[in-house]
N, C-alpha and C positions, 0 to 999 in steps of 0.2 A: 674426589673427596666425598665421605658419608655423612650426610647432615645429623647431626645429631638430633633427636627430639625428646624435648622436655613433655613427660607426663602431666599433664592436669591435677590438681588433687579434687578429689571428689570434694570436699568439702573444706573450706577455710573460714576460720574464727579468729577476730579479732577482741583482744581485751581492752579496754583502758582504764584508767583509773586515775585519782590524785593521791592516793595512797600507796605506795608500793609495796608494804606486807600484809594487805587488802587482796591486792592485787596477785601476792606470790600465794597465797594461801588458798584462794578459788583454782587457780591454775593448778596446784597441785589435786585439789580434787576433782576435777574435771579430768586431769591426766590418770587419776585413779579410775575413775569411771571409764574412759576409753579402750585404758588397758583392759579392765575387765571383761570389757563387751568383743574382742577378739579384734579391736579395730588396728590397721596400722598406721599409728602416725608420727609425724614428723614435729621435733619443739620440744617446747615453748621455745620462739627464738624472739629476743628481745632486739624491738625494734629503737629508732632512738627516741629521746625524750625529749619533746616537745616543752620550751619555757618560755611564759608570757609574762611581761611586764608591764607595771602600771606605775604610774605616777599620776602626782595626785595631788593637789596644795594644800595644804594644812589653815591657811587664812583664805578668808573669802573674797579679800578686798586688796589691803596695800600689802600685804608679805610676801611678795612675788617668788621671792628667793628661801622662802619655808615649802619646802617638798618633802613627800613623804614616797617610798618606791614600796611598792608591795611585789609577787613572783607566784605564779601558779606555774605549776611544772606536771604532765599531764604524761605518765608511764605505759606504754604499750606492749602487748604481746602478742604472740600469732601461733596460731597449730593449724598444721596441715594434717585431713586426714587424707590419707593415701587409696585405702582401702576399708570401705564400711564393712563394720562387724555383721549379724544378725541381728541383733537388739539394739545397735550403737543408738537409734535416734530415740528407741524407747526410754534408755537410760540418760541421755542429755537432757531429756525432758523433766527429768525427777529431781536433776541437781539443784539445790539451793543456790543462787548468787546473792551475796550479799547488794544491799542498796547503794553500795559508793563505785562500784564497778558495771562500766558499761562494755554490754557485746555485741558485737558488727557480724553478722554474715553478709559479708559482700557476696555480689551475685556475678 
């Protein structure tokens, strides 16, 4: 039998955000930019979504049974590139992110 092997991507970008049309709107320009720059890649593939709960008591003292639940929900994304363009790192460097989206290059 011939083992199969998975290529590496040269580069992988991770999004996140609490906003998810925050989040779909950087992505789309980034994916603009990539394309431009002759790179290949792979995505946006939506990863899953991560939701935190909090509770919380409404009284400080006797109203045990007054809760209040609040939910952050925290939206991810991933692009593989495959193959670096010639400019690709020059134009990554130019894109605007907005400030409610954060980016990961894991290593």
């Amino acid at each position: 039998m011939a083992k199969k092997e998975t290529k590496k991507p040269a580069m992988r970008i991770k999004f996140r955000s609490y906003d998810l049309r925050m989040l779909d709107a950087t992505i789309a320009k980034v994916m603009a930019v990539l394309i431009k720059s002759g790179a290949k890649v792979k995505g946006p593939i939506p990863l899953p979504k991560k939701r935190r709960l909090y509770t919380v008591l409404r009284a400080p003292f006797v109203y045990k049974d007054a809760r209040e639940q609040f939910e952050r929900i925290t939206y991810s994304r991933l692009i593989d590139i495959e193959e670096l363009g010639e400019k690709t790192i020059e134009y990554l460097n130019n894109v605007q992110i907005p400030v409610g989206v954060m980016v990961d290059l894991p290593r």
